[in-house]
C-alpha positions as CSV (number, residue, x, y, z in Angstrom):
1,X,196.1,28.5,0.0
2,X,195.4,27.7,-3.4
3,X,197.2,25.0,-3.6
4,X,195.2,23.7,-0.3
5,X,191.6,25.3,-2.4
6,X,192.3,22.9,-5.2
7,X,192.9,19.3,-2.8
8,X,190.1,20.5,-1.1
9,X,188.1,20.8,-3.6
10,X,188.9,17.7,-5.5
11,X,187.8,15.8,-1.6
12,X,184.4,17.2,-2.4
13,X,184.2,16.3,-6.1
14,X,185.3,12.4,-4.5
15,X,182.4,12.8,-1.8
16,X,184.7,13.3,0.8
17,X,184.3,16.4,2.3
18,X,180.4,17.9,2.5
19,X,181.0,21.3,3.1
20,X,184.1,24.0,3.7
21,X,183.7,26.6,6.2
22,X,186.6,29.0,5.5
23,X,187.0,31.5,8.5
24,X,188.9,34.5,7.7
25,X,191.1,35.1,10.5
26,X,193.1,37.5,7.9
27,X,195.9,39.9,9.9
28,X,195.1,42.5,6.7
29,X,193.1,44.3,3.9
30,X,194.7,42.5,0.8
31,X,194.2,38.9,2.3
32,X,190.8,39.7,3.0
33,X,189.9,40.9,-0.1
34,X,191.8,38.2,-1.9
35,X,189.6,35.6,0.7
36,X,186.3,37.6,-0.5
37,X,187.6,36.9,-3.8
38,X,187.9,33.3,-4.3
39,X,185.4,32.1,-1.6
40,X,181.4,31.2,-1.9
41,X,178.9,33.5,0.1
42,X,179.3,34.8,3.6
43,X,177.5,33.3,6.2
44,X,178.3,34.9,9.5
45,X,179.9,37.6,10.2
46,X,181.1,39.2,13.3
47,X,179.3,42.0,14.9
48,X,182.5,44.3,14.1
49,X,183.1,43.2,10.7
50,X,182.4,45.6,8.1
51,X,180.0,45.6,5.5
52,X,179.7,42.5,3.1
53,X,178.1,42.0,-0.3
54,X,175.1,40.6,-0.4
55,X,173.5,41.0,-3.8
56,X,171.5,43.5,-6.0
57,X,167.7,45.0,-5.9
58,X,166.2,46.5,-8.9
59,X,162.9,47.6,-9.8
60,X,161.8,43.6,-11.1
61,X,164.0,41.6,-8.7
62,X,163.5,42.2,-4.9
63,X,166.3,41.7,-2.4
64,X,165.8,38.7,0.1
65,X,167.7,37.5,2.9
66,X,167.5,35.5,6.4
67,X,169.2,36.7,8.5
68,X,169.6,35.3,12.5
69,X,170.7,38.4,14.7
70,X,169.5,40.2,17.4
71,X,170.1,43.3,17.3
72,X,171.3,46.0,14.5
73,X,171.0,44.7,11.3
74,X,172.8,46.9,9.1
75,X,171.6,47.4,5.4
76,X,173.4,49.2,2.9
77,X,172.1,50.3,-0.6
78,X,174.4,51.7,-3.1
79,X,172.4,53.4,-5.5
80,X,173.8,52.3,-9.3
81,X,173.2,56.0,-10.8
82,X,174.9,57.5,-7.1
83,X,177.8,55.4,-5.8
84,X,179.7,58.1,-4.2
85,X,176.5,58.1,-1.8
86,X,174.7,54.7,0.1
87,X,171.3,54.7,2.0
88,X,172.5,53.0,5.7
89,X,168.9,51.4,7.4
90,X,169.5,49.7,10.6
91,X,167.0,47.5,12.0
92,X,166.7,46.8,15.6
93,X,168.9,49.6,16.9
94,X,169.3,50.7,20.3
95,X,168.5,47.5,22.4
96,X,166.2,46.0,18.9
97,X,164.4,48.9,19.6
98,X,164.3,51.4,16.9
99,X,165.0,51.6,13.5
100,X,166.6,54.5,11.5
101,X,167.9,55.4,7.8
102,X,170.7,57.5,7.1
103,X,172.3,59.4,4.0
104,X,176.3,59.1,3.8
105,X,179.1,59.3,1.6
106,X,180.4,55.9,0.3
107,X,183.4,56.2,1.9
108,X,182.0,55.4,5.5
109,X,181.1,52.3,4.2
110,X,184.3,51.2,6.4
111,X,183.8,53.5,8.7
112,X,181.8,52.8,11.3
113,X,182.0,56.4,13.5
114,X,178.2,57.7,12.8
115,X,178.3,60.5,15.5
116,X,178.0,63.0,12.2
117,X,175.5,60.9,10.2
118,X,172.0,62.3,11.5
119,X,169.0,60.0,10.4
120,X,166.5,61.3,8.1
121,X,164.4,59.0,9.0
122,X,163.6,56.8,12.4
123,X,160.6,54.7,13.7
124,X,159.6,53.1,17.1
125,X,160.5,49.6,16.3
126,X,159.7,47.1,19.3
127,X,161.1,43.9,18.8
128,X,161.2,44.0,15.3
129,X,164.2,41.4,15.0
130,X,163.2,37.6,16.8
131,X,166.0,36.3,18.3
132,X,164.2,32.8,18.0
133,X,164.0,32.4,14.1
134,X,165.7,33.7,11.3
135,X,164.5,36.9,10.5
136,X,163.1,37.3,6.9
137,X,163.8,40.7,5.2
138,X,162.7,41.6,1.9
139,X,164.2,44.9,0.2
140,X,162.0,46.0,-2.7
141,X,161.7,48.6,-5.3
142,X,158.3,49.8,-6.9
143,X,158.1,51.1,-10.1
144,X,158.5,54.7,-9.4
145,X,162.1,53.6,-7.7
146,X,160.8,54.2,-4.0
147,X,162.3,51.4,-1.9
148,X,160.3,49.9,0.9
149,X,161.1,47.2,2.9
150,X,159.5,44.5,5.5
151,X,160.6,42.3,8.4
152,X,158.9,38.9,9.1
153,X,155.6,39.6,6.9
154,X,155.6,43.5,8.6
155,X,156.3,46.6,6.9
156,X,159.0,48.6,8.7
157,X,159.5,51.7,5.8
158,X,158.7,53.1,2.5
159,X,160.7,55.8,1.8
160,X,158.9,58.4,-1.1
161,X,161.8,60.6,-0.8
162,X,164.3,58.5,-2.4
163,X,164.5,57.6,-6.0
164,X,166.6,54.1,-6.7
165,X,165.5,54.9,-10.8
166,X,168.8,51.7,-12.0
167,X,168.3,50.1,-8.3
168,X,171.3,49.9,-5.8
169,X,173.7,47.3,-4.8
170,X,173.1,46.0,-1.0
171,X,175.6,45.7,1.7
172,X,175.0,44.1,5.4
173,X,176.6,43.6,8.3
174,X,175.7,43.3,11.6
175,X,177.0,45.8,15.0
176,X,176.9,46.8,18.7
177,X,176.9,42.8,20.1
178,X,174.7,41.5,17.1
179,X,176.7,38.8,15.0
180,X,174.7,38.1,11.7
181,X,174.3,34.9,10.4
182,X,173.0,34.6,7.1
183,X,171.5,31.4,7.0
184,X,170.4,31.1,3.4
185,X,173.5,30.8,2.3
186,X,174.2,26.9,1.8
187,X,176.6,27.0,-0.6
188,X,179.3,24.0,-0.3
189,X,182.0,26.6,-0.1
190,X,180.9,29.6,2.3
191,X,182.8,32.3,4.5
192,X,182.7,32.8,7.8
193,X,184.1,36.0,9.4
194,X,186.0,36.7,12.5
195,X,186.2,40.6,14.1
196,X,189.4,41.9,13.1
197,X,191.7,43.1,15.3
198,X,191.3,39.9,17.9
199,X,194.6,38.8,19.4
200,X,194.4,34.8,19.6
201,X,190.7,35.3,17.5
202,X,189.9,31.3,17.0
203,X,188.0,31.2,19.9
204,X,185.0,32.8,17.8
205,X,184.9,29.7,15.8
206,X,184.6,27.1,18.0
207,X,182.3,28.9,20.3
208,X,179.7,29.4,16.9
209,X,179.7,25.7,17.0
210,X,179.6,24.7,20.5
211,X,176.4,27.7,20.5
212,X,174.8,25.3,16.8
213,X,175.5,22.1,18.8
214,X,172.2,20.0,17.5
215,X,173.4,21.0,13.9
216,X,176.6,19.7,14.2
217,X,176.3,17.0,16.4
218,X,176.5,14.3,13.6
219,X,179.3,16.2,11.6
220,X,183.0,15.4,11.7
221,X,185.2,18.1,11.6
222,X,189.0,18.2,9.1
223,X,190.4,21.5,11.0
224,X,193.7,22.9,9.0
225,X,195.8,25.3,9.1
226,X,195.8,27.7,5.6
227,X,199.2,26.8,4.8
228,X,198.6,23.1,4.3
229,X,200.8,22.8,0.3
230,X,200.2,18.9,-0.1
231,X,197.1,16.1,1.0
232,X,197.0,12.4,0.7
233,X,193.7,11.8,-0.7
234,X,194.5,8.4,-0.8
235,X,194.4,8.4,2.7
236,X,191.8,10.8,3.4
237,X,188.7,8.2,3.8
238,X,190.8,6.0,6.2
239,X,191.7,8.9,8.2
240,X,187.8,9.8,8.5
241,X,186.6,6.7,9.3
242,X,189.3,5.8,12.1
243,X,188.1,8.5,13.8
244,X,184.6,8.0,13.1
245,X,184.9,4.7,14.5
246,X,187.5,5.6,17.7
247,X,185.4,8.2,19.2
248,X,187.2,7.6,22.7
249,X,190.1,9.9,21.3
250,X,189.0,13.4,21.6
251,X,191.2,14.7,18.8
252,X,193.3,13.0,16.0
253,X,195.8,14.3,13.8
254,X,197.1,13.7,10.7
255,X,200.7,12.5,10.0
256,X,202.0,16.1,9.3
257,X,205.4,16.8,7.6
258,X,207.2,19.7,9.6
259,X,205.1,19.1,12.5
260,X,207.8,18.7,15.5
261,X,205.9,15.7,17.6
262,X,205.2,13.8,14.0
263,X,208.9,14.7,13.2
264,X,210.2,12.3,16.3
265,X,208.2,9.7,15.6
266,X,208.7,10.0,12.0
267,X,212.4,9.6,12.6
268,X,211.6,7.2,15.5
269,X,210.5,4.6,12.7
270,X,213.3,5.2,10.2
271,X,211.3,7.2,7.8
272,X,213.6,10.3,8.8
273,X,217.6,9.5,8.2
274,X,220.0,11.3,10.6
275,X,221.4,13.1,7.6
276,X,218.4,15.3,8.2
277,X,219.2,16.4,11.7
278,X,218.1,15.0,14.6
279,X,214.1,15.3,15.7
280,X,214.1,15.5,19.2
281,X,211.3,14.6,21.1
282,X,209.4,18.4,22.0
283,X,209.5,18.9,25.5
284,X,205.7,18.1,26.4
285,X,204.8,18.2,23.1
286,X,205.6,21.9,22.4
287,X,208.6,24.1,20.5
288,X,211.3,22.2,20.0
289,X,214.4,22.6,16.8
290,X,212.1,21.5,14.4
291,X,209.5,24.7,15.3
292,X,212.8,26.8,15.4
293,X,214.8,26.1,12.5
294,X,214.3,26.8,9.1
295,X,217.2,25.2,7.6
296,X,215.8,22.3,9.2
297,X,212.1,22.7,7.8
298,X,213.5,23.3,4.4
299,X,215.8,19.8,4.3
300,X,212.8,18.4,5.7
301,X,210.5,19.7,2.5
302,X,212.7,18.5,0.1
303,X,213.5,15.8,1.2
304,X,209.8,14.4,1.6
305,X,209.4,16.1,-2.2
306,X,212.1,14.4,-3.3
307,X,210.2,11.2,-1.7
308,X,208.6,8.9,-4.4
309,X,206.0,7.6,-2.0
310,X,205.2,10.6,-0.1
311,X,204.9,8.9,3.2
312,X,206.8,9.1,6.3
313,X,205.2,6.2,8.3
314,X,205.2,6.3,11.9
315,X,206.1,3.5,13.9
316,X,202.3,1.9,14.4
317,X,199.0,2.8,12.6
318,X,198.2,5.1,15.5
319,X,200.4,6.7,18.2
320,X,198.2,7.8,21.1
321,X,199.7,10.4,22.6
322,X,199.4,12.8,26.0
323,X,201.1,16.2,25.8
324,X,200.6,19.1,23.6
325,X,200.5,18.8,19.6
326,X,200.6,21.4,16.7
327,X,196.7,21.2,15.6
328,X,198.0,21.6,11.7
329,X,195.4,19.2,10.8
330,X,192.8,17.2,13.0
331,X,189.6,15.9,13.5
332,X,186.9,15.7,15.7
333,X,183.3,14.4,16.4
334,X,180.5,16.8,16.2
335,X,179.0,15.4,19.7
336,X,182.3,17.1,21.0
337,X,181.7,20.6,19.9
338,X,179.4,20.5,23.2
339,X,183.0,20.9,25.2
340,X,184.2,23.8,22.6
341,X,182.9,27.0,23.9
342,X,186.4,27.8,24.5
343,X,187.4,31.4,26.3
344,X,189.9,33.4,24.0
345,X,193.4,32.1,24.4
346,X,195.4,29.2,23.7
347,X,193.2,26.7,21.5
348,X,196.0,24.8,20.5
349,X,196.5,23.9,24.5
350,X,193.1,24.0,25.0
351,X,192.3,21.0,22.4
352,X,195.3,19.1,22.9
353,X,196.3,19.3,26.8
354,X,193.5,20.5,29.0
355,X,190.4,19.0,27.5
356,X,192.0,15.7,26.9
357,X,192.9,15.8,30.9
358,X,189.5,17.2,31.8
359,X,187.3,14.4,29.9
360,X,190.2,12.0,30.5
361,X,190.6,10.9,26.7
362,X,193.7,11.4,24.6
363,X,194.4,12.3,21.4
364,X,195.8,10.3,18.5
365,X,198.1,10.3,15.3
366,X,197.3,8.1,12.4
367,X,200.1,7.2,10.4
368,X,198.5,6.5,6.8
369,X,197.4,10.0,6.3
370,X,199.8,12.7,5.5
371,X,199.5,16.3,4.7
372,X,202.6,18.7,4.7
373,X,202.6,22.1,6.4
374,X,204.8,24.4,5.0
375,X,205.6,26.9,8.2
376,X,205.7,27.6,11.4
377,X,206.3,31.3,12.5
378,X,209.7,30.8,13.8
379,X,210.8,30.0,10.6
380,X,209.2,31.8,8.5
381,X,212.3,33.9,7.8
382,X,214.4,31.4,6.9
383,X,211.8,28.9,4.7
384,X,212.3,28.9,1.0
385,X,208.5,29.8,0.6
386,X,208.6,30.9,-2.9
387,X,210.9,27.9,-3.9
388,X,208.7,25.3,-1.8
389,X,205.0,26.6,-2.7
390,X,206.2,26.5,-6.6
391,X,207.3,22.5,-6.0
392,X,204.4,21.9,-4.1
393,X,202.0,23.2,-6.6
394,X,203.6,21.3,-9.3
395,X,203.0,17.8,-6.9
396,X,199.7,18.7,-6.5
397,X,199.1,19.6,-10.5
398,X,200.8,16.1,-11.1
399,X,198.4,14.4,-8.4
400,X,195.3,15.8,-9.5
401,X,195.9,15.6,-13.1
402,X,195.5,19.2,-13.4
């Protein structure tokens, strides 16, 4: 992914690309801390993601945030002189109906059982959270160290009893069916972050779209996968403004290397010699050898590295196309996020084969656009991943003039 970080990137250096939305999807702790890591501020959050860094309040810099949820807004602070201790205040609890503050030990930061954790403090809170604007909290510390806060203009606590003397770090997250978007985060690069634990989880994405439709409705969406090691920026503009300007397609794709559908039709036009194998035609688009076998993947990679032009042309400009594709990298119109509140499942069907057939409009490949995915899961056993990522990085270093 950092070899995908640094095209990216350069596409928005060019004026390419506006903004990146990276959604962490990540299957465990290390990639999601390597995610927080490298990528801007978060912006949303799933109401069962745990608590995110947010920033610091001391006794001459207040802690601000907007925040759009409905329901349990969870605030950590971490006192600086106490870190094996955090003050937990939850706004809108029970229904946006109460609000408490609790006393724990920093360890159940990433825990979120709180059947021990008695409040030392709670207040009658009656729609303290608006689910019609973003809510605009304000952490403070006075002088003596007592921390107070307020929500939209009103004053929800001051707590006298606890002393913040060198201020606290604060921590949110959101809980019990109340996703948190942060909305003053517009920062180019941003994360977005899916509950954990969610077989099949992209559904959460393109439903937080399809739910933001009127500020999206003029965008047009890349979508790739994380494991996208080399893009044509030569090609990239041509590839947005073909489908800017064909919006009767509902999805377009890239010309992908090790992508089985692009494979055929890669081979189709002569760009693929029989020396590699032979790139059948996927039965309705899906599987196939190609998705299967990794000796086949690798021979495939080198041979495209090998390539001095780094293009595998298809046999026309555009291919339209009917049955099922790998989604390793499309685009769509933001008008069409309207059709994306997708149920958790299949999103690669969904996209490709049943909304095509519902709106009756197929999708598209354009041939002067190529990216290369490196795997598929199939063959990820067999793919030289060290071997190809280290050739593919030095492409992209030799591209980019890094």
């Amino acid at each position: 992914m950092k070899i995908l970080d640094s095209y990216v990137r350069q596409a928005m250096a060019q004026g390419l690309i506006d903004e990146w939305h990276i959604w962490d999807f990540t299957r465990s702790q290390a990639d999601h801390e390597w995610v927080t890591r490298e990528f801007g501020p978060v912006r949303y959050m799933g109401d069962n993601v745990g608590y995110q860094h947010r920033g610091r309040v001391t006794k001459t810099a207040a802690s601000r945030m907007s925040a759009r949820i409905t329901n349990d807004l969870h605030i950590a602070l971490v006192p600086r002189h106490d870190p094996a201790t955090f003050y937990e205040i939850v706004i809108g609890g029970w229904g946006n109906a109460q609000s408490v503050l609790r006393k724990l030990p920093s360890e159940q930061l990433k825990d979120f059982d709180r059947s021990k954790g008695q409040p030392i403090w709670a207040r009658s809170t009656p729609g303290v959270l608006s689910p019609g604007r973003s809510n605009e909290v304000v952490v403070n510390i006075d002088g003596d160290g007592v921390p107070d806060m307020m929500v939209n203009g009103v004053t929800v606590g001051r707590w006298p009893d606890i002393v913040l003397p060198e201020g606290a770090e604060v921590m949110v997250r959101g809980g019990w069916g109340g996703d948190l978007e942060l909305t003053d985060a517009h920062a180019p690069v941003r994360r977005y972050i899916g509950n954990p634990g969610e077989n099949m989880p992209y559904f959460q994405a393109y439903q937080y779209y399809a739910r933001r439709l009127p500020d999206f409705a003029e965008a047009l969406f890349l979508k790739c996968d994380d494991d996208i090691v080399y893009v044509d920026l030569d090609g990239l503009n041509g590839f947005i403004e073909y489908r800017r300007k064909n919006p009767h397609y509902f999805v377009i794709s890239a010309n992908v290397v090790n992508n089985g559908v692009c494979a055929y039709f890669q081979q189709v036009s002569g760009a693929l010699p029989a020396s590699l194998g032979h790139f059948e035609r996927p039965p309705g688009g899906f599987g196939g050898t190609l998705w299967t076998d990794p000796d086949k993947a690798n021979n495939l990679h080198d041979f495209f590295l090998a390539s001095s032009t780094k293009e595998f042309p298809l046999p026309s400009k555009v291919v339209d196309w009917q049955e099922r594709q790998s989604i390793n990298f499309i685009a769509w119109l933001g008008r069409d996020v309207q059709h994306m509140a997708l149920a958790k499942g299949d999103d690669e069907k969904m996209l490709t084969v049943d909304l095509p057939a519902f709106l009756e409009r197929p999708t598209a490949i354009y041939s002067d656009f190529t990216v290369s995915h490196l795997s598929f899961g199939p063959q990820e056993k067999g793919v030289d991943v060290n071997r190809l990522i280290a050739a593919y990085d030095a492409v992209m270093r030799e591209k980019l003039s890094l």
